[in-house]
Structure formats: structure tokens, C-alpha cells
C-alpha positions, -999 to 999 in steps of 0.1 A, spaced: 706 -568 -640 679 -572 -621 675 -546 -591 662 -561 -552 626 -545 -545 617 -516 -520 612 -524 -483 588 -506 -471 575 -498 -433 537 -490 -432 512 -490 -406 486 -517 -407 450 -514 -397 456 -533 -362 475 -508 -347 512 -525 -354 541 -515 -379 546 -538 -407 578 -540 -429 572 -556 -462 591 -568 -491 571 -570 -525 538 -562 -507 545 -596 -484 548 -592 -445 582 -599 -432 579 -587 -396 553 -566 -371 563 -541 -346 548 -523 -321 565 -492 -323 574 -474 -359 607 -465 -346 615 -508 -338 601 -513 -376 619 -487 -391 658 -499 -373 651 -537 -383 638 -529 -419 670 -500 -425 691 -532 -416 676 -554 -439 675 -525 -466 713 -521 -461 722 -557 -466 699 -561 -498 713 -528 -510 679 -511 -522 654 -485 -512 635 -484 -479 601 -466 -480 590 -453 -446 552 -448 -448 533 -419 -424 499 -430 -407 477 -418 -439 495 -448 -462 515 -418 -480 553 -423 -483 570 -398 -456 607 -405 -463 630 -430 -487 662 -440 -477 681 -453 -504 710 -481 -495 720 -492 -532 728 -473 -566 708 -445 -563 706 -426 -598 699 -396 -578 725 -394 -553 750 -365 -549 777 -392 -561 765 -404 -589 751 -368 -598 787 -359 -597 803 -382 -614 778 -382 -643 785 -342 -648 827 -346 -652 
């Protein structure tokens, strides 16, 4: 089975917010929070990860919309 790649929202040199899918820009925002909205849709409907990125590049927060090994679900239901 093969699992839909990360969508991530970083901040590119120019000043805008860029949402990408496989290191490929899909969209440019002016503001993080319009990025981060349009790219949690997007990440919802693909049913995979969305990496939001802080100013320094680093990842700041993952939102996971898919089968997350790590959820409190799936933690659950592996320990019955």
C-alpha cells in the first residue's frame, strides 16, 4: 500500500508561505495562517500528514489526517 506524501507549509525566502507536496509548490500565501487553512484542507482530503514549518525551516507542529501509528486510537486498540 502505498501511503500519500506529507504537505508541508514553509516559509520561502520572498516573504510568502508556501504549501508543498513532495518538495513541489502547490500554492503561495501571504499570511501563514491562509497557507496553513488551505493546506489542512488538502491534507484532510489526501488523508496524510501536514507539516507546519516555523520561520527557522524547523518543523513547529504535524497534524496528522490519515492512519497515524501514533495516535491515541490506534495506541489503544493495539494494547487490547
Amino acid at each position: 500500500m502505498r501511503s500519500n506524501p506529507e504537505v508541508h507549509t514553509v516559509h520561502d525566502i520572498g516573504g510568502a508561505w508556501v504549501n508543498k507536496l513532495s518538495g513541489v509548490p502547490v500554492s503561495r500565501h501571504r499570511t501563514k495562517e491562509t497557507a496553513i487553512r488551505r493546506r489542512r484542507q488538502i491534507a484532510r482530503k489526501r488523508g496524510t500528514e501536514h507539516a507546519i514549518h516555523n520561520l527557522s525551516g524547523e518543523i513547529g507542529r504535524k497534524n496528522s489526517y490519515g492512519n497515524d501509528l501514533r495516535s491515541p486510537a490506534t495506541l489503544a486498540e493495539k494494547n487490547r
